[in-house]
C-alpha atoms as a printed R data frame, in Angstrom:
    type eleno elety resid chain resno       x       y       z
1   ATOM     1    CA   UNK     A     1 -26.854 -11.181  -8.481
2   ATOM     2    CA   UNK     A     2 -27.173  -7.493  -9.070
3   ATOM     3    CA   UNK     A     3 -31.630  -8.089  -9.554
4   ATOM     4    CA   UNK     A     4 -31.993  -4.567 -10.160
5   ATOM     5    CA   UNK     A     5 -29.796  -4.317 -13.369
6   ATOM     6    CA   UNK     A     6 -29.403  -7.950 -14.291
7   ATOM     7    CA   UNK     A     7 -32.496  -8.519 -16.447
8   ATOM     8    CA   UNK     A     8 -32.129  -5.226 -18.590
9   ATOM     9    CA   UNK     A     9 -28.193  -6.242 -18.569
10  ATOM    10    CA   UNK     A    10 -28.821 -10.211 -19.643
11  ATOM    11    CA   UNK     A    11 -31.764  -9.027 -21.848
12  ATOM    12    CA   UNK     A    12 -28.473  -6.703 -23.915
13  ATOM    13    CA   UNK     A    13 -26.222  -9.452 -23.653
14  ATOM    14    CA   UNK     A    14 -29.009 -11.989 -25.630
15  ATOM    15    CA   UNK     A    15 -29.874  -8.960 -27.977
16  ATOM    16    CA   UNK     A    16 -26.674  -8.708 -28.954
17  ATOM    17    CA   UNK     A    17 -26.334 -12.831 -29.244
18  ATOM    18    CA   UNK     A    18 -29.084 -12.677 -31.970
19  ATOM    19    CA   UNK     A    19 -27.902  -9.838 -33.899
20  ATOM    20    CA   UNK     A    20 -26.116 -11.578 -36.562
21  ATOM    21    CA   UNK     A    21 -23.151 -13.960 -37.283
22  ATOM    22    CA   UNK     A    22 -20.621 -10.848 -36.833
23  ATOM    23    CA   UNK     A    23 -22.112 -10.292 -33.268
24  ATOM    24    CA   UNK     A    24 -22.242 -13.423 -31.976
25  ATOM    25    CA   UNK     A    25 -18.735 -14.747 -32.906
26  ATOM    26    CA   UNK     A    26 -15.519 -13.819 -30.906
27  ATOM    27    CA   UNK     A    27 -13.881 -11.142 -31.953
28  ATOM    28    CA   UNK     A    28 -10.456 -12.581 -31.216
29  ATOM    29    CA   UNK     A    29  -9.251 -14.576 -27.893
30  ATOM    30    CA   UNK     A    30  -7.668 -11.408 -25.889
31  ATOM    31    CA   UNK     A    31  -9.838  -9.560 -23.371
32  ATOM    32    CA   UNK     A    32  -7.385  -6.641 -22.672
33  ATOM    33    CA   UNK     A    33  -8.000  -5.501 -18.642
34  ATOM    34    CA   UNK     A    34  -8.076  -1.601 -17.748
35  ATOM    35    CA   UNK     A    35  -5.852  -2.055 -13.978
36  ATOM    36    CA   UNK     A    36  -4.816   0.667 -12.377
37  ATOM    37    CA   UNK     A    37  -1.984  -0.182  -9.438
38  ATOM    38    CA   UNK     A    38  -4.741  -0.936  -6.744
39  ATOM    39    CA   UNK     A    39  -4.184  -4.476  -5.267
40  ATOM    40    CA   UNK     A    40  -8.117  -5.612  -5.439
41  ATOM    41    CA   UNK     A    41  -8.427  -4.759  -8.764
42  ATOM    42    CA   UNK     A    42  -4.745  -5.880  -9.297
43  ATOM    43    CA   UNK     A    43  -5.335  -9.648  -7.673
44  ATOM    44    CA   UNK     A    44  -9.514  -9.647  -9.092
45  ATOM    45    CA   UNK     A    45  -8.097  -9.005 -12.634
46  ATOM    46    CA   UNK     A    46  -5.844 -12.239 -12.295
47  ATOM    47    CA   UNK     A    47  -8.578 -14.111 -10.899
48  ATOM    48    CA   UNK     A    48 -10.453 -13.577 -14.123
49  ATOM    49    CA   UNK     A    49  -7.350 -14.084 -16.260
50  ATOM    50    CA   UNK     A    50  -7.248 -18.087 -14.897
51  ATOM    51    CA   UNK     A    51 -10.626 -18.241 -14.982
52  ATOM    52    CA   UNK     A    52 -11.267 -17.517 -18.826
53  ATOM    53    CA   UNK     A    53  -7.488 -19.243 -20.049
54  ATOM    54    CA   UNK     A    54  -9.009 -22.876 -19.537
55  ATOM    55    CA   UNK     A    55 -11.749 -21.202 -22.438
56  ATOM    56    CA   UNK     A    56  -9.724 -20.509 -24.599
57  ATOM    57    CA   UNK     A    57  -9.034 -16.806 -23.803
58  ATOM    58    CA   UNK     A    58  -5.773 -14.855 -22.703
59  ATOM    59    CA   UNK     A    59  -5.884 -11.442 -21.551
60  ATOM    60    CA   UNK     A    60  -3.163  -8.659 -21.524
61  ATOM    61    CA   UNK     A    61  -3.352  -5.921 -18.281
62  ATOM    62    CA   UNK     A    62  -2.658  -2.426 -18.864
63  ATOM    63    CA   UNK     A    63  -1.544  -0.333 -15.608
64  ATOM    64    CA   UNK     A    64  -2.937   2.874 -16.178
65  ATOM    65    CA   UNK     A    65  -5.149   5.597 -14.346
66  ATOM    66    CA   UNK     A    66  -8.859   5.345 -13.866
67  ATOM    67    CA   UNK     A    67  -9.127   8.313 -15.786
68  ATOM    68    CA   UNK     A    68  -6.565   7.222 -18.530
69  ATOM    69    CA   UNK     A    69  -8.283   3.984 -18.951
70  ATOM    70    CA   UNK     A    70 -12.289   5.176 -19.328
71  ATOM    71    CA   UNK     A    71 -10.170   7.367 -22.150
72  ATOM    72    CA   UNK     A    72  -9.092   3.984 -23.370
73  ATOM    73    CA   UNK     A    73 -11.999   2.281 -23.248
74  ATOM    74    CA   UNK     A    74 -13.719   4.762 -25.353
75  ATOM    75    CA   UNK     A    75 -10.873   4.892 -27.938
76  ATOM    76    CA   UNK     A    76 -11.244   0.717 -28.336
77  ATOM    77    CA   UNK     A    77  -7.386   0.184 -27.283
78  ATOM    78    CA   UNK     A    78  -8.943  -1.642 -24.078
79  ATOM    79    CA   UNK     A    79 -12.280  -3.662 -23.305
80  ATOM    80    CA   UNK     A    80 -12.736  -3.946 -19.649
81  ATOM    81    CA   UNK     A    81 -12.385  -2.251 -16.256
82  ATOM    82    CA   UNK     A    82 -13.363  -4.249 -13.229
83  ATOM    83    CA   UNK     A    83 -12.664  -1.242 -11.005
84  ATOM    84    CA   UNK     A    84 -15.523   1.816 -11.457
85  ATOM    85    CA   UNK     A    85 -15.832   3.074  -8.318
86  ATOM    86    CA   UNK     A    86 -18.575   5.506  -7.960
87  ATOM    87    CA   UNK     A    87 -19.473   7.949  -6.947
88  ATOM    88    CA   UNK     A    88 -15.816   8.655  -6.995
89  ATOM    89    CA   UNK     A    89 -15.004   8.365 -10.960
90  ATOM    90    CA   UNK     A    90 -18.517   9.809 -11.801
91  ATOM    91    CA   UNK     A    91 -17.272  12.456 -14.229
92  ATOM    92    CA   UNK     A    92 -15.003  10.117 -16.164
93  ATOM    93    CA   UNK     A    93 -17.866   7.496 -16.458
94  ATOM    94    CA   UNK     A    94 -20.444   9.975 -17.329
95  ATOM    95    CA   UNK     A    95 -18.506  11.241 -20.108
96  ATOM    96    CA   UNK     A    96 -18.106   7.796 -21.569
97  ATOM    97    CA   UNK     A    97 -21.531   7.030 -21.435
98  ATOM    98    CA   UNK     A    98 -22.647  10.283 -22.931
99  ATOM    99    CA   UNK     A    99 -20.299   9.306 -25.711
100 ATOM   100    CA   UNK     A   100 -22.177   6.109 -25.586
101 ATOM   101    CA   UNK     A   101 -18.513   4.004 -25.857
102 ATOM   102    CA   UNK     A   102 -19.086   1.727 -22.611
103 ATOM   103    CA   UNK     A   103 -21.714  -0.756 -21.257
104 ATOM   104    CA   UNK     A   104 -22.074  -0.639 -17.124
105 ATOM   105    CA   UNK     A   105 -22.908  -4.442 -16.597
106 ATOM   106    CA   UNK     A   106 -23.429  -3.462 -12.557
107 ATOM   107    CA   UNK     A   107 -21.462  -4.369  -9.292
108 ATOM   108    CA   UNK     A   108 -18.846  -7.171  -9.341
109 ATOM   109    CA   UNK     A   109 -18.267  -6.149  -5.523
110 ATOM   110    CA   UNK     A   110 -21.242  -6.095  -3.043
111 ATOM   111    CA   UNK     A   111 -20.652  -3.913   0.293
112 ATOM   112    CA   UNK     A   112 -18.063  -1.659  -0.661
113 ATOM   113    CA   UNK     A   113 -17.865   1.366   1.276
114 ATOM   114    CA   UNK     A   114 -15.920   4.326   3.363
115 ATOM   115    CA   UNK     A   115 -16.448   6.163   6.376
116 ATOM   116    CA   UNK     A   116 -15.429   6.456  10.443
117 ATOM   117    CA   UNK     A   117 -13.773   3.687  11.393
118 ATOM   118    CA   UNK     A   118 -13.172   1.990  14.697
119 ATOM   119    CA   UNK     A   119 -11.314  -1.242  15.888
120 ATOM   120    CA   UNK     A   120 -13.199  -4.294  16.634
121 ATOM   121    CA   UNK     A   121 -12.984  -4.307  19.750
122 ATOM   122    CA   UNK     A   122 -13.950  -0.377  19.881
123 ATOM   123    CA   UNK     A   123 -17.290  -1.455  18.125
124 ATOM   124    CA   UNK     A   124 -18.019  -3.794  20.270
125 ATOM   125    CA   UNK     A   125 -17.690  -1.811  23.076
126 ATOM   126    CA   UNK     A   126 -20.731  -0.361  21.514
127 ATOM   127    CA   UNK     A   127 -19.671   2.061  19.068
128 ATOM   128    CA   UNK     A   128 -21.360   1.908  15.989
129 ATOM   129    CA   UNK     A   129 -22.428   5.292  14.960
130 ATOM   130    CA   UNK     A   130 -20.876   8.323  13.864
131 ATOM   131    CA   UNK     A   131 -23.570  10.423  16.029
132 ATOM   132    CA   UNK     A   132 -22.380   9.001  18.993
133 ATOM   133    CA   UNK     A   133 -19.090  10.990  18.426
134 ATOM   134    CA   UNK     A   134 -20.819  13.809  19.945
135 ATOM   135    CA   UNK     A   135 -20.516  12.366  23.795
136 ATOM   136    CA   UNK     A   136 -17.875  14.015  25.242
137 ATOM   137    CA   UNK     A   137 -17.147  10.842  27.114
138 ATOM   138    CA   UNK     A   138 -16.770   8.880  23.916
139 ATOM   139    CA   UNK     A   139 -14.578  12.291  22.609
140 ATOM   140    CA   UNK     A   140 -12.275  11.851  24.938
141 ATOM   141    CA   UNK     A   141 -11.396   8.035  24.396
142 ATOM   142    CA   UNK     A   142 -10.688   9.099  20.999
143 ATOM   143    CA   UNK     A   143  -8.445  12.298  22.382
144 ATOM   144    CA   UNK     A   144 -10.978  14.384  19.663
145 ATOM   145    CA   UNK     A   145  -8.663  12.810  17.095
146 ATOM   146    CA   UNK     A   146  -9.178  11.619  13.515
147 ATOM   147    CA   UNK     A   147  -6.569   9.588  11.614
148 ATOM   148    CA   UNK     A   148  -7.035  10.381   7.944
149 ATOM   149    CA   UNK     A   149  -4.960   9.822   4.368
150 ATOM   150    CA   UNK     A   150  -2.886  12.409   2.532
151 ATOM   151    CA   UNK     A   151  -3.804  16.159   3.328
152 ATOM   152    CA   UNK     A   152  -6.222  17.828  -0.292
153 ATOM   153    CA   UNK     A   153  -7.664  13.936  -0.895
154 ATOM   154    CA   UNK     A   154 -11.111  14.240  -1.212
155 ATOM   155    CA   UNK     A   155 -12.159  11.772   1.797
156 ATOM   156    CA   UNK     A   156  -9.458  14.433   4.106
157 ATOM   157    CA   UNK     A   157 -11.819  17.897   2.684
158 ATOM   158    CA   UNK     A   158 -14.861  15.943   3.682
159 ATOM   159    CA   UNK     A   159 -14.039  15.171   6.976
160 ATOM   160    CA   UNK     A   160 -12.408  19.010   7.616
161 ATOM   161    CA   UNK     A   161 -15.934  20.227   6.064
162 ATOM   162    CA   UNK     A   162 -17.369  18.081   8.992
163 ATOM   163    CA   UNK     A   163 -15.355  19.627  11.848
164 ATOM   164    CA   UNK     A   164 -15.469  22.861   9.982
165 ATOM   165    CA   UNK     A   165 -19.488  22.766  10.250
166 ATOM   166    CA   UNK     A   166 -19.547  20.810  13.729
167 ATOM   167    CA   UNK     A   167 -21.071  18.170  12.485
168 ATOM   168    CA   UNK     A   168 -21.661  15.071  15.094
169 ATOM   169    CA   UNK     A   169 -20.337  17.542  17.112
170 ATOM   170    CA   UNK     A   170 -16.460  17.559  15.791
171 ATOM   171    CA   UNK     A   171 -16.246  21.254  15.646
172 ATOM   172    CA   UNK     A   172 -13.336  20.884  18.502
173 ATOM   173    CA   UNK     A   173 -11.769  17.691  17.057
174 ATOM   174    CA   UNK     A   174  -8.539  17.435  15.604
175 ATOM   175    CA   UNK     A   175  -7.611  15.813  11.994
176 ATOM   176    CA   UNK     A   176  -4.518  14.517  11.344
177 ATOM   177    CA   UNK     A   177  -4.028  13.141   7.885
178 ATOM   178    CA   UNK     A   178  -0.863  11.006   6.561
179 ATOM   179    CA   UNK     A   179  -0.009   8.628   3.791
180 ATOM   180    CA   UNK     A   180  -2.242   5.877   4.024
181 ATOM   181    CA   UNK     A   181   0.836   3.714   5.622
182 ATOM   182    CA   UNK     A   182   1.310   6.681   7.710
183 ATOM   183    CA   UNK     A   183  -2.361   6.077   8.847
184 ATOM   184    CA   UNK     A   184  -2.630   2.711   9.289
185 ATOM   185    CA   UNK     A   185   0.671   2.401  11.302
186 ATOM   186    CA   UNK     A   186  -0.849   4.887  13.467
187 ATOM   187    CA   UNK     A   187  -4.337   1.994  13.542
188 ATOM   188    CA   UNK     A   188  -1.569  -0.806  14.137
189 ATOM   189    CA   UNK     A   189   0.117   0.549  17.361
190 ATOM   190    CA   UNK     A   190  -3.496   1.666  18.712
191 ATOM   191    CA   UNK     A   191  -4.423  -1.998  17.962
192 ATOM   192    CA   UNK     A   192  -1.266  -3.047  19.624
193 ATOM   193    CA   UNK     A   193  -2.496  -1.154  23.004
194 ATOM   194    CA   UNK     A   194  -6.316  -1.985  22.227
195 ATOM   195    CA   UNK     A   195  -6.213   2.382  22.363
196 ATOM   196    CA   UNK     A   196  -9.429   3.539  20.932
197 ATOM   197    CA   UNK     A   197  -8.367   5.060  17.409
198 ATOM   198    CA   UNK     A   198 -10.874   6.736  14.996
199 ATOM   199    CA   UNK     A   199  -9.690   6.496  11.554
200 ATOM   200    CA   UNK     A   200 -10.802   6.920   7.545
201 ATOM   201    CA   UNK     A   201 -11.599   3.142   6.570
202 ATOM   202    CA   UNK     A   202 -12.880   1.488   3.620
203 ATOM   203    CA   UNK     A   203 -13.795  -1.877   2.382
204 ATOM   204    CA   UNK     A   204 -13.042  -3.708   0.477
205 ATOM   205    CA   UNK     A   205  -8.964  -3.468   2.432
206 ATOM   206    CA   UNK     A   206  -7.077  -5.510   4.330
207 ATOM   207    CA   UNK     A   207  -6.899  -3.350   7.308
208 ATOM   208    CA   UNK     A   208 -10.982  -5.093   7.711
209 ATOM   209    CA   UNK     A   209  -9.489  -8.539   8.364
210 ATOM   210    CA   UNK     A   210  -6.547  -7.414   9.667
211 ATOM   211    CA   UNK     A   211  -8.072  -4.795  12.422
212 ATOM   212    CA   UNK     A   212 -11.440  -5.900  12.446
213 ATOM   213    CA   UNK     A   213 -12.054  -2.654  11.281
214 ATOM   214    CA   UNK     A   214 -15.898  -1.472  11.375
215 ATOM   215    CA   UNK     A   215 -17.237   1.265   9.590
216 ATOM   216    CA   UNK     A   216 -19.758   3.353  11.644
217 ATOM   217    CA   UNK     A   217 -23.263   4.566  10.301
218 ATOM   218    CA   UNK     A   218 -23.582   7.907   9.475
219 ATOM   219    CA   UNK     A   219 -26.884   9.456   9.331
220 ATOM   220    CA   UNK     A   220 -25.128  12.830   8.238
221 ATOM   221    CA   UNK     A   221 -23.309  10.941   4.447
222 ATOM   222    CA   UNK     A   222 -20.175  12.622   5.917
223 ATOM   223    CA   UNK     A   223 -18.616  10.137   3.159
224 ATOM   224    CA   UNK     A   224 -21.377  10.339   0.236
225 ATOM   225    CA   UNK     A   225 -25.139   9.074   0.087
226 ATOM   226    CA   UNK     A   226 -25.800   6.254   1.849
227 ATOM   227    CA   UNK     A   227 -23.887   6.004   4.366
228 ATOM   228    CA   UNK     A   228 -20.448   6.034   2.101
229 ATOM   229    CA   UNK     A   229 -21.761   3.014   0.177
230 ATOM   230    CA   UNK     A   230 -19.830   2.598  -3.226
231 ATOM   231    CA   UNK     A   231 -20.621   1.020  -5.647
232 ATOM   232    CA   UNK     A   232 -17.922  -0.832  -8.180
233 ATOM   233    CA   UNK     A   233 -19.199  -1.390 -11.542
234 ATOM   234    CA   UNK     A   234 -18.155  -3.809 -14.457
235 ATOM   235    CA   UNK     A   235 -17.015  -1.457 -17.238
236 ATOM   236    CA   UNK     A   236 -16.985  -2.898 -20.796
237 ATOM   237    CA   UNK     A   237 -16.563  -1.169 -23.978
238 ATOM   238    CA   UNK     A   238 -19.286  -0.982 -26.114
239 ATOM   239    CA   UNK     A   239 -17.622  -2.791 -29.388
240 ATOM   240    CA   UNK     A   240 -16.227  -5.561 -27.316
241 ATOM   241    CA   UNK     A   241 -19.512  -6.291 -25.649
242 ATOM   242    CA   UNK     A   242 -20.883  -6.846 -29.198
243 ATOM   243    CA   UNK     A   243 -19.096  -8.834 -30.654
244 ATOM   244    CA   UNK     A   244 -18.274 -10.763 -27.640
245 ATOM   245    CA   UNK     A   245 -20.909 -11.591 -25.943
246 ATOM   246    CA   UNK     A   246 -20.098 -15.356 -24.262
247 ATOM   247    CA   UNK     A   247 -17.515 -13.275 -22.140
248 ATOM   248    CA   UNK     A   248 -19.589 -10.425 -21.550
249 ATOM   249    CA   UNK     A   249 -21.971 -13.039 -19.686
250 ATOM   250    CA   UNK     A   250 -19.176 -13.772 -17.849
251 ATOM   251    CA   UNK     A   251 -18.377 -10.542 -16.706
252 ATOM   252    CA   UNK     A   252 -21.824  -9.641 -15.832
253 ATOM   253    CA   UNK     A   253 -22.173 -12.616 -13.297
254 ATOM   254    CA   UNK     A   254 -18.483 -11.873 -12.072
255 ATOM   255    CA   UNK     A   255 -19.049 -10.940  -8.400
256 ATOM   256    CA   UNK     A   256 -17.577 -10.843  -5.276
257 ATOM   257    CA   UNK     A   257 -18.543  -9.522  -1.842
258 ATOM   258    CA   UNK     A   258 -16.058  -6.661  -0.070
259 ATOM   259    CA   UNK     A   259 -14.736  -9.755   2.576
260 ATOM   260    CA   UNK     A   260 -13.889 -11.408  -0.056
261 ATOM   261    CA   UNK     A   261 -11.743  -9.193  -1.829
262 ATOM   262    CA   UNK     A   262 -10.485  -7.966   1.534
263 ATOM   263    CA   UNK     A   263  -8.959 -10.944   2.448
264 ATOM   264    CA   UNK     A   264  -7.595 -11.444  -0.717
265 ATOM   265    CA   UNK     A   265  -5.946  -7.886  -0.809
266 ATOM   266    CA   UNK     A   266  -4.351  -8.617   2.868
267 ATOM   267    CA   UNK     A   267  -3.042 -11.885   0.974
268 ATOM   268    CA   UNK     A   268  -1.522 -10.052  -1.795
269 ATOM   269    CA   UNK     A   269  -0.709  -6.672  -0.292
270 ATOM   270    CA   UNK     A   270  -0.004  -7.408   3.430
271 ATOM   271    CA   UNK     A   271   1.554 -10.420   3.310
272 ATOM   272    CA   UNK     A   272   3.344  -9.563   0.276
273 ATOM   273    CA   UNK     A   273   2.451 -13.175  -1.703
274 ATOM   274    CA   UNK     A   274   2.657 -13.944  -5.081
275 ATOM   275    CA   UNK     A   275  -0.560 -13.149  -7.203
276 ATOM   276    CA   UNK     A   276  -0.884 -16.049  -8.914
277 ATOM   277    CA   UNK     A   277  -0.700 -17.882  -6.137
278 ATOM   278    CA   UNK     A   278  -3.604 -16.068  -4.271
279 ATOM   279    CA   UNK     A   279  -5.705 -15.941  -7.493
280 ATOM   280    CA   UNK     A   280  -5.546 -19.721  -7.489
281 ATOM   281    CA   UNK     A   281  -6.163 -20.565  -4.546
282 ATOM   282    CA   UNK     A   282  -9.302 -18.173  -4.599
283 ATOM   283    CA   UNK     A   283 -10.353 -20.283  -7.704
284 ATOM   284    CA   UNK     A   284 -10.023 -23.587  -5.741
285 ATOM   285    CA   UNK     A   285 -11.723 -22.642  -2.621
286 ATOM   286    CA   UNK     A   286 -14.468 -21.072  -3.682
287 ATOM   287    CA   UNK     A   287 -16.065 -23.881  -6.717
288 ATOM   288    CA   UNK     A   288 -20.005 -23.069  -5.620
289 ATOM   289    CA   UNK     A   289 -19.319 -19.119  -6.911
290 ATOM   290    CA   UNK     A   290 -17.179 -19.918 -10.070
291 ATOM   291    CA   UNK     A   291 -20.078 -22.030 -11.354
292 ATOM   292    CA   UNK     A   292 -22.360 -19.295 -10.840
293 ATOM   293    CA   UNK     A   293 -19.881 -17.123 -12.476
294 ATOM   294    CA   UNK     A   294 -19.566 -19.794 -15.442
295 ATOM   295    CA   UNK     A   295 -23.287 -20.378 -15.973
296 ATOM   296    CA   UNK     A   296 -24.368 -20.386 -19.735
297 ATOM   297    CA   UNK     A   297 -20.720 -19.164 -20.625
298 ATOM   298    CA   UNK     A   298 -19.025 -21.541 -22.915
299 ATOM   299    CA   UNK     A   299 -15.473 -21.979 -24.302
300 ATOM   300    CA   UNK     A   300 -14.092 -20.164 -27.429
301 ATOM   301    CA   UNK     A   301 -14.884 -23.737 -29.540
302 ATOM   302    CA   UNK     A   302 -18.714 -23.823 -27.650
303 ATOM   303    CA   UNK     A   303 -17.936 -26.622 -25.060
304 ATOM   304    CA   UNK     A   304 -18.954 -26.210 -21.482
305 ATOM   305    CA   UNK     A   305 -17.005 -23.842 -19.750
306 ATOM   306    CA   UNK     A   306 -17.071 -25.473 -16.097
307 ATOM   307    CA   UNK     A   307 -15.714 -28.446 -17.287
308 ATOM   308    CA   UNK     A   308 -12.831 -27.100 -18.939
309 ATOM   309    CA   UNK     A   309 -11.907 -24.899 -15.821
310 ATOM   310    CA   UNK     A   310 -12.531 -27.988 -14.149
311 ATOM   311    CA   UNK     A   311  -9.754 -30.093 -16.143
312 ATOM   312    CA   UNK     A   312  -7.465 -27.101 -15.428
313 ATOM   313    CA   UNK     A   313  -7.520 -27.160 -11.665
């Protein structure tokens, strides 16, 4: 997990084990979650929640902004975020590590990312890159049209700064952005018809098991560096890393891939079930990754922690 931070990340958390008696115990038994109204954070915040109650833990969610809650974290009236996406909340995370308020403990989700999207069945038809929008052939499946979300969003200015400067050759394409329901009933009824349909995706969402939806490669970073890779960080505030830092282990080994949370949002946010039912369930099916989530994490009282989450399941 995470090999390019983890060492320097475990080496903190064991620094801040030996520190001294005040350090090392719990401050109290509430881990209070930063969770803006985004259903992967959303259902990923309750699968902590029943992971760390068998502990000895509770946690209380607050539904704020990204924004509002790096404010919070910084304040001390919350302790973690399990939501940084960057680049896109750069400035807000930059300013709380310049006031050096928050610990980044890394990834939690491996393979998030945004860019051109396409059907299944349009990739495997054999497109996979955004260069190849520049056949006129291919141009013309699409009817030089690009799906996007809400007009002044910053994914919509990037891709009008791509037809505005022709790249892949769009410069005679046509954008049309909507709500993102507005957008992905537009995907659905392409699907419907097996139309070819190019469209703003990202991952993790459930329009990727739902659609099959593939991003395409993008030698231009239309979407950011990288190809429109994302990454989205563990944020913990400083204070409640240190004097907490049995559940900071367990947030720093707290990781899922972008399927995984995909599937999980079309669970939740699709078909509309109930969250604590699809956090469960997630716990139950999936007992090789909680024990690598659990490992060297105890309970509050210093028992083992798998064997308590165990009992409870």
């Amino acid at each position: 997990m995470k090999p390019h931070t983890k060492p320097l990340t475990m080496a903190l958390i064991a620094g801040l084990a030996l520190s001294g008696p005040a350090l090392a115990a719990d401050r109290d038994d509430e881990l209070r979650l930063v969770v803006p109204p985004w259903p992967g954070v959303t259902v990923k915040s309750e699968i902590l929640a029943q992971l760390i109650e068998p502990l000895g833990y509770t946690t209380s969610t607050q539904e704020v902004s990204s924004t509002v809650g790096y404010n919070t974290l910084q304040t001390g009236d919350s302790d973690a975020f399990l939501a940084g996406w960057m680049p896109a909340q750069q400035e807000s995370y930059d300013a709380a590590m310049e006031a050096d308020a928050i610990v980044d403990l890394g990834n939690n989700v491996t393979g998030a990312r945004m860019g051109f999207a396409v059907p299944g069945y349009v990739a495997e038809a054999g497109i996979t890159r955004a260069e190849q929008l520049a056949d006129p052939e291919i141009a013309e499946r699409f009817d030089h049209t690009i799906y996007s979300i809400e007009s002044g969003s910053t994914v919509t200015d990037m891709i009008e700064g791509a037809i505005e400067s022709d790249t892949h050759g769009l410069g005679d394409w046509d954008i049309l952005p909507s709500s993102t329901p507005g957008m992905l009933s537009e995907v659905a009824g392409a699907v419907d018809e097996e139309r070819w349909i190019l469209f703003y995706g990202w991952t993790p969402h459930w329009m990727v098991p739902e659609y099959d939806a593939r991003i395409l490669d993008d030698s231009a970073n239309i979407f950011g560096a990288d190809g429109g890779r994302s990454d989205v960080k563990t944020i913990v505030a400083k204070g409640y890393a240190e004097a907490n830092p049995n559940l900071t282990r367990l947030l720093d080994q707290f990781e899922l891939s972008a399927d995984e949370q995909s599937e999980f949002i079309l669970e939740y946010s699709l078909k509309e079930r109930e969250l604590e039912d699809v956090a469960h369930e997630w716990l139950v099916a999936h007992p090789e990754r909680v024990a690598s989530f659990l490992e060297g994490v105890t309970t509050r009282d210093g028992e083992d922690a798998l064997t308590a989450l165990k009992a409870s399941l």
